[in-house]
GUVEXBA-688496 format. One record per residue (C-alpha): residue in three letters; x, z, y. Coordinates in Angstrom, 1 decimal. Last residue first. Layout:
% GUVEXBA-688496
["ala", [X, Z, Y]]
...
***
This chain:
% GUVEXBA-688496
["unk", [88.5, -128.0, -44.2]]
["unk", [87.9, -131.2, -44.0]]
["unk", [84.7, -131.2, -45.6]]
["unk", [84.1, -133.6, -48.4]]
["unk", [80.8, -134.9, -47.5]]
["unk", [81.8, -137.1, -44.9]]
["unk", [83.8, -139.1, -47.3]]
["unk", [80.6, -140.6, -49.0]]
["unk", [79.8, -142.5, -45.7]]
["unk", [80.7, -146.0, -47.5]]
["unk", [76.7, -146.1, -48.0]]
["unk", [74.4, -144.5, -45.7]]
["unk", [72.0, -147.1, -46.1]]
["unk", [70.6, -148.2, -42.5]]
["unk", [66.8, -147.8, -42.1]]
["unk", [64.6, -151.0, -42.0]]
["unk", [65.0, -154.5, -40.8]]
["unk", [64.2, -154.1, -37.2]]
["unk", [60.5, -155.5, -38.0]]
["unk", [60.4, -152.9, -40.8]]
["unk", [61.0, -150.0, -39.2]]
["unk", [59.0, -150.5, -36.1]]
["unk", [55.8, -150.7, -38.5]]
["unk", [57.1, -147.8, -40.3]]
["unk", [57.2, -146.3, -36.6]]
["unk", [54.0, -147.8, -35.2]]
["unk", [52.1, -146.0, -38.2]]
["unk", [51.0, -148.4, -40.7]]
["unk", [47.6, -150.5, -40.6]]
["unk", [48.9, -152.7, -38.8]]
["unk", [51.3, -151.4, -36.4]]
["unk", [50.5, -154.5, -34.0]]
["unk", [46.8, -154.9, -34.5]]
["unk", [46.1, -151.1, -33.9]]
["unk", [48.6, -151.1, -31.0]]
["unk", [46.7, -153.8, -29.1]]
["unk", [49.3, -157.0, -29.0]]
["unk", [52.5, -158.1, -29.6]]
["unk", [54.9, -158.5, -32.3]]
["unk", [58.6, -159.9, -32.7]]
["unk", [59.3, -160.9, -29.2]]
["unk", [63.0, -161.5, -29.1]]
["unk", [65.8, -160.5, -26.7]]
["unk", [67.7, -159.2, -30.2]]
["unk", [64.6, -157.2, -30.9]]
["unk", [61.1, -156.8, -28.7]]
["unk", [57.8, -154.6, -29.9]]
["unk", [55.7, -155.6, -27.6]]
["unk", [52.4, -152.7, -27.2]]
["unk", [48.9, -152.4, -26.0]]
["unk", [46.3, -149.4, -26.0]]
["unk", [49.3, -146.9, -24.8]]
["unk", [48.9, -143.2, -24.7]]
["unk", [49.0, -142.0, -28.5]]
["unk", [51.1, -144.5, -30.2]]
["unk", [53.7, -145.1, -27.5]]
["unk", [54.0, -141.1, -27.5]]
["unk", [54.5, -141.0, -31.0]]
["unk", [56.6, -143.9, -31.0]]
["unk", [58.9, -142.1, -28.6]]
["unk", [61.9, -144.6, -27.8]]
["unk", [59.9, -145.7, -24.4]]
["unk", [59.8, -148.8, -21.8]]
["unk", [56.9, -148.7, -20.0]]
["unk", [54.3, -151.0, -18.1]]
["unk", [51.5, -149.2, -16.5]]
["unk", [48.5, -151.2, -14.7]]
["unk", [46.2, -149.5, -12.2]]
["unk", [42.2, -149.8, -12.6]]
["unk", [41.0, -146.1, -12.4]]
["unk", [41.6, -145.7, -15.6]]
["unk", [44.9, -146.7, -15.4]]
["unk", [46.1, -144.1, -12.8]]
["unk", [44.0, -141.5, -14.5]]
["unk", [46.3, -142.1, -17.2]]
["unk", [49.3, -142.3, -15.6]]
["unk", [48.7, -138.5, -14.0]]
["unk", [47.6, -137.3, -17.3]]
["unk", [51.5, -138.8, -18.7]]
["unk", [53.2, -137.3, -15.7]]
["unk", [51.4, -133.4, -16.2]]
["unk", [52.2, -133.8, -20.0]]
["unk", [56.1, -134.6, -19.4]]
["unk", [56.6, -131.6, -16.5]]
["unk", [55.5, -129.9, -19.4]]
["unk", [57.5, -131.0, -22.1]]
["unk", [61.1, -131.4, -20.0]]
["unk", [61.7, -134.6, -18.5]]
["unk", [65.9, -136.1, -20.0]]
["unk", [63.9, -139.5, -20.6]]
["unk", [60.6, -139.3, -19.9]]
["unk", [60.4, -142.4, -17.6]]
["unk", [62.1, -144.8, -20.1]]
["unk", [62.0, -147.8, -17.5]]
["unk", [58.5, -147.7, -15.6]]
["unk", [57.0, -150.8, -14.0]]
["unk", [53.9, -149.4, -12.1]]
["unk", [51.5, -152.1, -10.9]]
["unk", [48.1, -152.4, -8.7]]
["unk", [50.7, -149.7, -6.0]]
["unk", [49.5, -146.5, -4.4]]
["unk", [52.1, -146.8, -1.6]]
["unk", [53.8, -143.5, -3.0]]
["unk", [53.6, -143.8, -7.0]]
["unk", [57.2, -145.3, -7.1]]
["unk", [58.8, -142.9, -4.8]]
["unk", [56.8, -140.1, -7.5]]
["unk", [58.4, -141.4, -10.2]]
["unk", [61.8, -141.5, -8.5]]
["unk", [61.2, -137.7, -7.8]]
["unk", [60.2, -137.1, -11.3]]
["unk", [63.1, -138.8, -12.6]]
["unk", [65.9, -136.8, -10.2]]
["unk", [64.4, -133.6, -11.8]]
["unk", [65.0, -134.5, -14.9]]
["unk", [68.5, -135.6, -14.3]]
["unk", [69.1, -132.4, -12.6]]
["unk", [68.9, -132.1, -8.7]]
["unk", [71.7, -131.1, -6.6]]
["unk", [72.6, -134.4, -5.4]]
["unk", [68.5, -135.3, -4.2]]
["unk", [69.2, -132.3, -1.4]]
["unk", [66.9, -129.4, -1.4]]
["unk", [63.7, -129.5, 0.5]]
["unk", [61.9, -130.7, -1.8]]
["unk", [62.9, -128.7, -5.0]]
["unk", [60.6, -125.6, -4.9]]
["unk", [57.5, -127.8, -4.4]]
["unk", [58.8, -130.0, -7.1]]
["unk", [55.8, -129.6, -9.4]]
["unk", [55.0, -133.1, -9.7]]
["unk", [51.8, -133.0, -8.7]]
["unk", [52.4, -130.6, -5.9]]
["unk", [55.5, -132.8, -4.5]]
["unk", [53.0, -135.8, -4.9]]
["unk", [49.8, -134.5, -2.8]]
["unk", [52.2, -133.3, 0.1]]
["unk", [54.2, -136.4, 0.5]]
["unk", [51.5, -138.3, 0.0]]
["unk", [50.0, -136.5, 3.1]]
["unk", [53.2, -136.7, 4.8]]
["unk", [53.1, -140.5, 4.2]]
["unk", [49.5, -141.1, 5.4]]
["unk", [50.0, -139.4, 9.1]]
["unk", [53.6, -141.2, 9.6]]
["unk", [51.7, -144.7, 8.6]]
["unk", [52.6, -146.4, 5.5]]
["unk", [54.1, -149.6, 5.2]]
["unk", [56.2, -149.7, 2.4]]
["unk", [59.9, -148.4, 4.0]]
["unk", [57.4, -145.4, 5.8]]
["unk", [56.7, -144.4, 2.2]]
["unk", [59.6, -144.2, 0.4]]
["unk", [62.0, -142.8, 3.8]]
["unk", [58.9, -140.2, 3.7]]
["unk", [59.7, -139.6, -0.5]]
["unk", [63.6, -139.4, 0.2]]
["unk", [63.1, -136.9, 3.3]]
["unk", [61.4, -134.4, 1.2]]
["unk", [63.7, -134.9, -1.8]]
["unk", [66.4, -134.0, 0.7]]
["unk", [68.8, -137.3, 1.4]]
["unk", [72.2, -136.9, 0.4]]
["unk", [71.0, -138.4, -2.7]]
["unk", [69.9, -142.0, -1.9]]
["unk", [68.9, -142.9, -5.4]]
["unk", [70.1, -145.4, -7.8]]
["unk", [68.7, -144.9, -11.0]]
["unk", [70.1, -146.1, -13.8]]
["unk", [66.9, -147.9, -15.0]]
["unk", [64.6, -148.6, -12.7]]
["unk", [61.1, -146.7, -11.7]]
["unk", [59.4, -149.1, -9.7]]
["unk", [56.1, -149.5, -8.3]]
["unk", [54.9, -152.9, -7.7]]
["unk", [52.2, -154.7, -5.2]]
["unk", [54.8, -154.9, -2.6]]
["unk", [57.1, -156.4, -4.9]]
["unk", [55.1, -159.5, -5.5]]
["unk", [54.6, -160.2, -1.9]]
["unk", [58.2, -160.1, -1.2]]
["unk", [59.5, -161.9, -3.9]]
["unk", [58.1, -165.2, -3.2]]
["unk", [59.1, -167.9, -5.7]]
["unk", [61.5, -165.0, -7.9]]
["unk", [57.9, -162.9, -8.4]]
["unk", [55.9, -165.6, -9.0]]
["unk", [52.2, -164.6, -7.5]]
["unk", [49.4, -164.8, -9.9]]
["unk", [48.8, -160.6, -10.2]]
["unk", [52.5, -160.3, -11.3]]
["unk", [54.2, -163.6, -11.7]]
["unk", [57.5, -163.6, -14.0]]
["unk", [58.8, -167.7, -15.3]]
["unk", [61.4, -169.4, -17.2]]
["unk", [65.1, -169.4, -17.1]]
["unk", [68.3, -168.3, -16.1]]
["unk", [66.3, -165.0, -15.4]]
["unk", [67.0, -163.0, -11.6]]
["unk", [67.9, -159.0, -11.7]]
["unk", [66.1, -156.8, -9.6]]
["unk", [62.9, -158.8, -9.4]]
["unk", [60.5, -156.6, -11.0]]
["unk", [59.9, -158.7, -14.0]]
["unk", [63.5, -159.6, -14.3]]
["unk", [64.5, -155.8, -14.4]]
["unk", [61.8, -155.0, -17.2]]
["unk", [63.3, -157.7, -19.3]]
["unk", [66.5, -156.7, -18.3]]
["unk", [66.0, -153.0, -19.8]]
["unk", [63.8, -154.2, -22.6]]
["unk", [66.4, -156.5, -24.4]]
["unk", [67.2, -155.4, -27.5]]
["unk", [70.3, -153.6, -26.4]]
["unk", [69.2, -150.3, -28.4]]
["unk", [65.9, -150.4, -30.7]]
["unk", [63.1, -151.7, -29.3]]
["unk", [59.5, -150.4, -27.4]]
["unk", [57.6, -151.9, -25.2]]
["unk", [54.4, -150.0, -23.6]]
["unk", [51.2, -151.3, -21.8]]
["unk", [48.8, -148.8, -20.6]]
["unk", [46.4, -151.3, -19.3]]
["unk", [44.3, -152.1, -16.3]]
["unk", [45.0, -155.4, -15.9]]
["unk", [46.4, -157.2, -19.3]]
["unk", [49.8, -158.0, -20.1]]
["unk", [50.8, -161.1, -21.0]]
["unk", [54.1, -162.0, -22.3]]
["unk", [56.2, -164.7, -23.2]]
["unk", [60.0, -164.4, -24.0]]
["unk", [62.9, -167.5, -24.1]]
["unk", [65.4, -164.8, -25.4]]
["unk", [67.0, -161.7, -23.4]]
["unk", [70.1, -161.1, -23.9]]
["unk", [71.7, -163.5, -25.2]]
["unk", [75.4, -163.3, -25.2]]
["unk", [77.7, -166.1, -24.7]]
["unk", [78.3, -165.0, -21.2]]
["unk", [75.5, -162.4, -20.0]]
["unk", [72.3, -164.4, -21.0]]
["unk", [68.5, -164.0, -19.5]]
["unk", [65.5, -166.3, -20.8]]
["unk", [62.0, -165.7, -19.5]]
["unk", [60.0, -168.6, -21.1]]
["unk", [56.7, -167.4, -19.6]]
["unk", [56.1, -163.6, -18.3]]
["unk", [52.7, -162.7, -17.0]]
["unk", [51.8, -159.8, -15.5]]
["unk", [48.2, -158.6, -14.1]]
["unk", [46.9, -160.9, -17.1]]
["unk", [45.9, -164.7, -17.7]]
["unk", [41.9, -163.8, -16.2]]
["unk", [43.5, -161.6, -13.6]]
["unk", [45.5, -164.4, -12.2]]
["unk", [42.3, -166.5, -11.9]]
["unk", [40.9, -164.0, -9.2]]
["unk", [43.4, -164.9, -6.9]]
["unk", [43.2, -163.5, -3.6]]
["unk", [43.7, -159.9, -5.6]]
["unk", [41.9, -156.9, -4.4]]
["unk", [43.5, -154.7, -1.5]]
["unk", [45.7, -152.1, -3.2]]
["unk", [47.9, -151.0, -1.1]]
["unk", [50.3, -152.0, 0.9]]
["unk", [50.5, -152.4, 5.1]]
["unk", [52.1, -155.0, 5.6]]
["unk", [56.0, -154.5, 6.4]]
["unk", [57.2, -156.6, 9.7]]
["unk", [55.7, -153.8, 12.2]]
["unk", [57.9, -151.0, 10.7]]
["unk", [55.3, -147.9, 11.6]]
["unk", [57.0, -145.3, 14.0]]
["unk", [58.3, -142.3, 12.7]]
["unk", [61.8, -143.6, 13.2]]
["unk", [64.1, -143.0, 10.0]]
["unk", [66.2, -140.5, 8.3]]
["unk", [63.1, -138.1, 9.2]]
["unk", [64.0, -134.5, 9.1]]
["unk", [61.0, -133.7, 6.4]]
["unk", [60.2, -129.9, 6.3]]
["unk", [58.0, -129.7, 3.4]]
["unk", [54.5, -128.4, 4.2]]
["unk", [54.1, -124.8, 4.2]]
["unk", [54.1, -122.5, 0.8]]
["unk", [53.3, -124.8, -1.8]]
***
């Protein structure tokens, strides 16, 4: 990068004095990390008569790359939204490191990164601007957040993009930028919904080595993903959740069992569709 982004500051320089300063300050309570950096008991979400997310428990170690994987409307989008506060259960319990999440939300959150689905970005904001607005909104000083701001727009390779308005940037573009909001405060916890989705290959690598030394050095990673190779490769635990249901959970080498995590995918969803009834579509139409 040239020269540091210019970053016309949507907000006052000045350190919010009712945000603590986050980052990542060893727990208070040691026995959290004993039942896992997240646990979820009895979390139960329905949208009229439909269940979406069914009476699920979960715990998921510190320090691990944990992925969930399902087929389409099994669940993992409002899981990962109750877990992070952004959408409340009817029932049962989040905490992430020993604090419930819907008892004192505040706390909780400022230990969590976020990268939702849908995103909902403040777009007439440069990329620049959106990462300081990030940073100051968690607690960091002016000196610390163009720092980050600096360290994240060359990790992400949007040294070209920063100073351009969020609007104009592609849907990959607009992930890596979220990603990088997320990564700002240097948070114990990153909860990441399909964060590859519509990244090109590169830009894909340079995330996944960044979340890797992320966990290595103690953070957490919790992702939602279609790519079973990717799951397979990156991740040492996995859920594998249908109809709001848990099916399997576990290290990936206990969960595929002996299979690939595909075939063992395959067979917990019921296996591939016959194509039956479809013998029309090979009579062209013209």
């Amino acid at each position: 990068m040239e020269a540091e982004p210019a970053i016309e500051s949507p907000v006052s320089h000045e350190q919010p004095a009712a945000v603590a300063p986050a980052g990542l300050a060893e727990s208070t309570e040691p026995a959290a990390a004993d039942r896992g950096v997240i646990e979820l008991v009895g979390l139960t979400k329905r949208f009229g008569d439909t269940v979406a997310v069914d009476n699920i428990g979960l715990t998921i170690p510190a320090g691990s790359f944990y992925g969930i994987v399902g087929p389409n409307g099994a669940g993992k989008t409002t899981t990962l939204s109750m877990i992070t506060g952004l959408l409340r259960p009817d029932a049962g319990r989040v905490r992430v490191n020993g604090i419930d999440v819907w008892a004192e939300p505040a706390t909780a959150k400022r230990s969590m990164g976020v990268l939702p689905d849908r995103m909902r970005l403040f777009d007439r904001l440069t990329g620049a601007q959106l990462l300081y607005y990030s940073g100051v909104l968690r607690g960091l000083d002016n000196a610390t957040v163009r720092s980050r701001v600096r360290s994240l727009t060359k990790a992400f390779a949007l040294e070209d993009a920063v100073g351009r308005l969020v609007s104009d940037y592609s849907v990959g573009m607009s992930k890596k930028i979220a990603l990088a909001c997320a990564l700002i405060h240097s948070p114990r916890v990153l909860v990441l919904d399909e964060p590859f989705e519509s990244v090109d290959p590169v830009s894909a690598g340079a995330i996944t080595e960044i979340l890797q030394k992320y966990v290595e050095n103690g953070g957490t990673v919790v992702l939602s993903s279609h790519g079973m190779e990717f799951i397979e490769r990156v991740c040492d635990n996995v859920a594998i959740i249908v109809g709001g249901e848990v099916l399997a959970d576990g290290s990936v080498d206990s969960v595929r069992a002996g299979a690939t995590l595909e075939e063992r995918f395959i067979e917990l969803v019921g296996g591939r569709k016959a194509t039956e009834d479809l013998e029309w579509l090979h009579s062209f139409s013209d």
